[in-house]
N, CA, C and O atoms as a DFTB+ gen file, in Angstrom:
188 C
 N C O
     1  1      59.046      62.873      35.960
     2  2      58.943      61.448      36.212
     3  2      57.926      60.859      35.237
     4  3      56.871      61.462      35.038
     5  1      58.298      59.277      34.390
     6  2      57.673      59.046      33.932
     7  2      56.853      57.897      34.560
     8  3      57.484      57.004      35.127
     9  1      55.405      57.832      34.509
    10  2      54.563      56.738      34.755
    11  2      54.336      55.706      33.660
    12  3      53.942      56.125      32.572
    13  1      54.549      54.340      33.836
    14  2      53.810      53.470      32.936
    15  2      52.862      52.506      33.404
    16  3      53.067      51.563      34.168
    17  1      51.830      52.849      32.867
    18  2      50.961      51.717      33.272
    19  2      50.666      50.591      31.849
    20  3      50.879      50.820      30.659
    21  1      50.392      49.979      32.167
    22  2      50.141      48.468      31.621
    23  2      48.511      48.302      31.730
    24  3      47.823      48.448      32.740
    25  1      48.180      48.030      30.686
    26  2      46.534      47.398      30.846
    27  2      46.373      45.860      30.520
    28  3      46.822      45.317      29.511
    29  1      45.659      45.238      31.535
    30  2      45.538      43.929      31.236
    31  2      44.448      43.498      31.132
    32  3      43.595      44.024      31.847
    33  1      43.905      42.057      29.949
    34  2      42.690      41.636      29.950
    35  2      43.216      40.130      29.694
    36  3      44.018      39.624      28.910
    37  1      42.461      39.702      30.632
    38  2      42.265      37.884      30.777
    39  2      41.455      38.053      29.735
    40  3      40.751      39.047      29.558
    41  1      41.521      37.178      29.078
    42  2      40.304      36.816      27.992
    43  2      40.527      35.406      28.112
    44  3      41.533      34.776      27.789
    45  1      38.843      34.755      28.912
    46  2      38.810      33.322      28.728
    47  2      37.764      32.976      28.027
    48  3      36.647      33.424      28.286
    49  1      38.093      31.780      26.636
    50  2      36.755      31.700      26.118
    51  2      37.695      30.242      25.891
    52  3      38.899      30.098      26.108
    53  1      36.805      29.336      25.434
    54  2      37.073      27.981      25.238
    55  2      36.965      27.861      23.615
    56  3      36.936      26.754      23.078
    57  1      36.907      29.099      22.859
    58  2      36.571      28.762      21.464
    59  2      38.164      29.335      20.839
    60  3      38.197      30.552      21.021
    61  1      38.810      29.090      20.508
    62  2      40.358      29.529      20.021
    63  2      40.017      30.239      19.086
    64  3      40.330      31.418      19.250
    65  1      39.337      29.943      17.875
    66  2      38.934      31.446      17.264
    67  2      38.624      32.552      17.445
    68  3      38.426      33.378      16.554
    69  1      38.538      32.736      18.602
    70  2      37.394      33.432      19.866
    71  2      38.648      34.570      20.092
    72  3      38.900      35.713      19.711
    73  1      39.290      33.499      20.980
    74  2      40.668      34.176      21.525
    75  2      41.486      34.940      20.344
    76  3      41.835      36.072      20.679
    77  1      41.756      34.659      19.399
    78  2      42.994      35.029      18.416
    79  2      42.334      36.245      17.648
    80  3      43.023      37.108      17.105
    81  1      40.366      36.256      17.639
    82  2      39.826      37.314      16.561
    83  2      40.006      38.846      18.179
    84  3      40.003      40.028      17.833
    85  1      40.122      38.516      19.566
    86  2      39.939      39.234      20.754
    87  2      41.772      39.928      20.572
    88  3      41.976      41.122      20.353
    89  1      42.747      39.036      20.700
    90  2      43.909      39.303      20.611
    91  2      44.494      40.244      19.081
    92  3      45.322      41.141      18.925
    93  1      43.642      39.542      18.211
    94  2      44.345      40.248      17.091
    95  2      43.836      42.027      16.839
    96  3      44.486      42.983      16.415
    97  1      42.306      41.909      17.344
    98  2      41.726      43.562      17.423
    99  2      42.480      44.268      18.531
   100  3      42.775      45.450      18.349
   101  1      42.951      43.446      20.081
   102  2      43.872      44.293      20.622
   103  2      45.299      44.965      20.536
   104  3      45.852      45.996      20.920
   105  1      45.691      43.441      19.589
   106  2      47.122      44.346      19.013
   107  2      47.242      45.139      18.264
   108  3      48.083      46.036      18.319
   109  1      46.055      44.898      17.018
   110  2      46.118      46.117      16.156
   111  2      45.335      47.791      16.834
   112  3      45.347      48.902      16.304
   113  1      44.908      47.482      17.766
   114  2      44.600      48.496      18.577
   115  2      45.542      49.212      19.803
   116  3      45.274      49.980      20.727
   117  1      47.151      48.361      19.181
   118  2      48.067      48.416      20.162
   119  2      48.295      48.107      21.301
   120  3      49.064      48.825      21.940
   121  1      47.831      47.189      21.791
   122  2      48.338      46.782      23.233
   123  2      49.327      45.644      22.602
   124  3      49.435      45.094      21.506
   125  1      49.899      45.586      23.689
   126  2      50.909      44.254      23.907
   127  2      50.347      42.979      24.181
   128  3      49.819      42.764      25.272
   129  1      50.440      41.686      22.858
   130  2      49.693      40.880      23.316
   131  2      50.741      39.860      23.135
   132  3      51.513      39.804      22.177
   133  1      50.679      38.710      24.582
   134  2      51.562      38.122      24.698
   135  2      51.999      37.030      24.066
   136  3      51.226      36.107      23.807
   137  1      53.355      36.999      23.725
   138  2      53.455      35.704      22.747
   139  2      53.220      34.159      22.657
   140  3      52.944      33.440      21.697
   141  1      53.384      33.945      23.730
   142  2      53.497      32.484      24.202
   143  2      51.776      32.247      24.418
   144  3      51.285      31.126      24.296
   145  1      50.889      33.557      24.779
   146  2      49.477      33.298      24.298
   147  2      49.191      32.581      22.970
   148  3      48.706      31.477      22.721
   149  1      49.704      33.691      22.117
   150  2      49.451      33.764      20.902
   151  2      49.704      32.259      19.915
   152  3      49.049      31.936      18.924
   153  1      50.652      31.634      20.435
   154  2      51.403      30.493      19.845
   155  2      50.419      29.295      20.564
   156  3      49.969      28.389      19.862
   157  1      50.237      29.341      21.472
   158  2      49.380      28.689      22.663
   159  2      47.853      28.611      21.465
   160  3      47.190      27.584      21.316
   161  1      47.647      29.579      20.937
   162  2      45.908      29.609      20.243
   163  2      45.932      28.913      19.127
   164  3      44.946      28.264      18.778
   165  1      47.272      28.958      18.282
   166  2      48.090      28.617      17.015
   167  2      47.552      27.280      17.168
   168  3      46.639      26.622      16.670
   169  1      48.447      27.125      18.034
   170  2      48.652      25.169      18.380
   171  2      47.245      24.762      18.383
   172  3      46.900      23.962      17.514
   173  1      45.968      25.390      19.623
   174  2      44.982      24.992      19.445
   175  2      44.291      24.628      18.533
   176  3      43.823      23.490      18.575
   177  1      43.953      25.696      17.168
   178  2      43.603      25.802      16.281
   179  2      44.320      24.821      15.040
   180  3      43.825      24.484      13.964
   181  1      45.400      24.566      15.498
   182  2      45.787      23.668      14.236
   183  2      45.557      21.682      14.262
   184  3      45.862      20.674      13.624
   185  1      44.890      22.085      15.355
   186  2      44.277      20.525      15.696
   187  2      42.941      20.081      15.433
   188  3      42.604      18.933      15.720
């Protein structure tokens, strides 16, 4: 039998650079980071 677990981290910071430099070390550290986050920080940052 296989087990999968999932690891999750809220990351709340109010600085969008903040968020995307936290998200980008976790994906390249392989976790799954979610998209609609990711696009969500985009948008922030491009304002």
């Amino acid at each position: 039998m296989t087990s999968l677990t999932k690891k999750r981290f809220l990351v709340v910071d109010d600085e969008p650079a903040v968020r995307l430099l936290v998200f980008t070390i976790l994906s390249e550290a392989g976790y799954t980071v979610e998209a609609d986050l990711l696009e969500e920080i985009h948008d922030m940052l491009d304002k």
